[in-house]
Each structure stands twice: as C-alpha cells, then as structure tokens.
N, C-alpha and C positions, 0 to 999 in steps of 0.2 A: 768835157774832156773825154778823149777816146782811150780804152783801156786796152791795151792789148791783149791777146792772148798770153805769152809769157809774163806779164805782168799776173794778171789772174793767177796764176801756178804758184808763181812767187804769194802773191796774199793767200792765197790756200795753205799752200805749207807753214807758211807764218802762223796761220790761223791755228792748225791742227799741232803745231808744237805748242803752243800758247795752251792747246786745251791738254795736252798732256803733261802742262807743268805750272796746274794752277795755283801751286800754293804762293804764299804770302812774296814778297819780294824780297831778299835778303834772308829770309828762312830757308833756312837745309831742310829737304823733302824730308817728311817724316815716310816710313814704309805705306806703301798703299796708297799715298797722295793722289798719285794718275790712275789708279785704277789699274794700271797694268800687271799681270802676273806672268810669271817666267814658268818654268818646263817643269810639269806636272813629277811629283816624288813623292815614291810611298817608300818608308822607313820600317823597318822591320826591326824591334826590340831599343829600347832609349829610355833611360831614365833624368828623371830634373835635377835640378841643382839650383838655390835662388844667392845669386851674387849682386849684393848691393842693389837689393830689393828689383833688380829683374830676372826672370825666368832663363834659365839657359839648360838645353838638354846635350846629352851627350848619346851620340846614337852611334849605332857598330857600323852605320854602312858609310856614313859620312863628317863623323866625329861633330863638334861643337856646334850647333846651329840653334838660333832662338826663335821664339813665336815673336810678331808686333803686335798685334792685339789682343792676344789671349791670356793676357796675364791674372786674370781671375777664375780659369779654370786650371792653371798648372801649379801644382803645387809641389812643395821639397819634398822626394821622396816617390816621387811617383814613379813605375816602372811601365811602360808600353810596350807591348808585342805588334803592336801593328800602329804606325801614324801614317795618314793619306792628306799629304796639299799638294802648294807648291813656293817655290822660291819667289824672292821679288825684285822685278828689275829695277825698280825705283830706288833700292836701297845697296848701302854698298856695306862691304863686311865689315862686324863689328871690332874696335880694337878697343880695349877699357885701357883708361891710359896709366892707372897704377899698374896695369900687367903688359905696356903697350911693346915691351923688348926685352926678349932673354938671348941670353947668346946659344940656348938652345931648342927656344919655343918661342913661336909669335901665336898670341890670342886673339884668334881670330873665330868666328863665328860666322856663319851665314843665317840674314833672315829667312823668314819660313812661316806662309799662314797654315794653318791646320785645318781641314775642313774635316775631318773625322777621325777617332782615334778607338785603343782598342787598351786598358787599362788589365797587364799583367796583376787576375789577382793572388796568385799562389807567390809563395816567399820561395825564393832562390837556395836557399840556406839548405844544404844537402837534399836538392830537387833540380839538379840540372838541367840547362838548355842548352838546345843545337841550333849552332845560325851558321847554315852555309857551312865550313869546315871547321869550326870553331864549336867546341863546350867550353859551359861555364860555371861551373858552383860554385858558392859560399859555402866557406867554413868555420868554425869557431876554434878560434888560434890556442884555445888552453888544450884541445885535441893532441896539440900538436907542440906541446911541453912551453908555452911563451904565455904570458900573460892575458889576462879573462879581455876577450875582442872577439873581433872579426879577420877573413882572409879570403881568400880564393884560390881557385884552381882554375887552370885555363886549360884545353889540348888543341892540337891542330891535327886534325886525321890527316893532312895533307902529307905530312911530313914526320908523323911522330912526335912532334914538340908536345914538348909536358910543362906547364909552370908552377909549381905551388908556392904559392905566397902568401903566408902566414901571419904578415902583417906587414903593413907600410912598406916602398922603398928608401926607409931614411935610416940613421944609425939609430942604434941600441935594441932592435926588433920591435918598435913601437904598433903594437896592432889595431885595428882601425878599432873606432871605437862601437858604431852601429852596422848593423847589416847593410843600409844605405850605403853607408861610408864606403864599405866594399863592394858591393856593387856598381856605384861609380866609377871606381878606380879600374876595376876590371873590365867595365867598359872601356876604358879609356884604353888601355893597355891591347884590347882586340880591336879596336878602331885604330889605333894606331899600325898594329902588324897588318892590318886588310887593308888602311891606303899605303903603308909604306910597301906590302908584299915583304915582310919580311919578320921572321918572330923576335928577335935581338934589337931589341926595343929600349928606349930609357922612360922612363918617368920621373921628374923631377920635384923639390920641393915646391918649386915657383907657381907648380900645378898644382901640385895638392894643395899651396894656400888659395889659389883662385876656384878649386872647386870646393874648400870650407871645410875638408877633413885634416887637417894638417895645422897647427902654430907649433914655430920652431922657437 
C-alpha cells in the first residue's frame, strides 16, 4: 500500500500528540506528565501554607500557586525571598472543592515546579521588607492595646497608603495567633492590591479558613 505524503503528516502528528499525553487512559494528567514546561517565573518573597496536606504558597507577585512535586521540601511556615521555576502547561488551575465558590473569591491556584529557592531566614516581626512599592512588618497586637497575637503593617510608597492591622479582618479584633499567621495574611492582602492595582482590598473569612489562620 502506497502512503502518501499527507497521510505521513497526519500519522506524525498523531504520533507526537500521543507522546505528549502519555499518561494512563481515562486518568487526568497529573502535572508534569508530558514533560512540558510553561514560561519561565521567578517569584520574589512567598510564604506556605499546608491545606489538606498539600503545599500551597502564597506569593506577592502572583498570589496562590502550588508546587507538583515538591511536597517534601515545603514546609508550613516557611518564608522565601527568592523562588526560580516555571508553570505547567499540563496542568490546569487548582480549585479545592470545599472552597470551589465564594460570591467574593474563587480558589484558585496555579501549578509551579521549583527549580531553586532562596529561604527568608530573619523573622519579619519588626524587621521590615520592600518588594517593589510595598513594605511589610509584623507586629505584636498587645503593642497596640488588643489582645497577646500577631498583626501587620502594610505602606505603599506609590501612593501613601498605610494599613495597620492589628489583628484579623473578622469581628471582635481577633488577632492572629503566630507570626506565620500574619505573615500570610499580609501577603495575601499585598498580592491582592499588586494584581488588583488598587489598595481597597477585602479579605474575607472564607480565606482565612482555607489558609488555616482563622475558625469561626
């Protein structure tokens, strides 16, 4: 039997999809399946959070994103000044389905291998950092007449915004309970204003319970 030229092209491409989606039949690609890696990102400052025993960081440049396979080197608590990978085209963003819809936050996450990191060792807690236009310290909320915790202070040179928050966005002035705790939140809170552009920001409880500082 004579194969054509177009014919050839056709079984090529066949062939080369085939190798880039070898996993099992009926299984959803886990990250990294095909080998393929998306557009190279280095993260500047991000601390973890472990939500139903996987790793999820929260980082200033590009809020919620998780590791696929690093799950035994990231631990709760950790602070990074510097993460260098990339994304993965194989994988689609994460939604946990007990947090899968808020009527004012969708959780979502982007995968992310690591190929090298840079572990912030000094504590935040009146030692502040500058990231782009943004400062951020940790406070300790009895400073500042509220019960023995944690808090933050945020500024924006861009514009003069000042935040101090002294404990939780929840009622009764509930203040966070570790350094961690705050530090998270504060990320969260500068990640948000740097992709929204804008300092007038919410943070809700729905957040705080998926990032584990918070039962209501």
């Amino acid at each position: 039997m004579n194969i054509t030229k177009s014919q050839k092209i056709i079984a090529w491409a066949i062939f080369i999809s085939l190798s880039f989606n070898s996993c099992e039949e009926n299984e959803e690609p886990p990250c990294g399946c095909s080998g393929i890696d998306g557009k190279a990102i280095e993260e500047t400052y991000g601390t973890v959070f472990i939500h139903k025993e996987k790793p999820y960081l929260i980082t200033l440049e590009s809020g919620y994103i998780t590791s696929y396979d690093t799950t035994e080197i990231l631990t709760n608590g950790q602070v990074f000044e510097e993460m260098v990978g990339k994304a993965k085209f194989t994988c689609t963003s994460i939604i946990d389905t007990a947090y899968a819809y808020h009527e004012h936050f969708d959780y979502k996450a982007t995968y992310f291998e690591i190929d090298s990191y840079k572990e912030l060792t000094t504590s935040l807690l009146y030692n502040p950092i500058t990231w782009k236009q943004f400062t951020i310290e940790i406070i300790r909320s009895e400073d500042f007449g509220y019960a023995v915790g944690y808090g933050f202070k945020i500024s924006n040179s861009n514009n003069g915004f000042k935040l101090l928050q002294p404990y939780l966005p929840v009622p009764y002035g509930i203040p966070c309970k570790t350094e961690q705790d705050a530090v998270l939140v504060a990320f969260l809170y500068v990640s948000k204003m740097y992709t929204q552009s804008t300092s007038l920001v919410s943070v809700y409880e729905t957040e705080l319970e998926f990032l584990g500082v918070y039962t209501p």
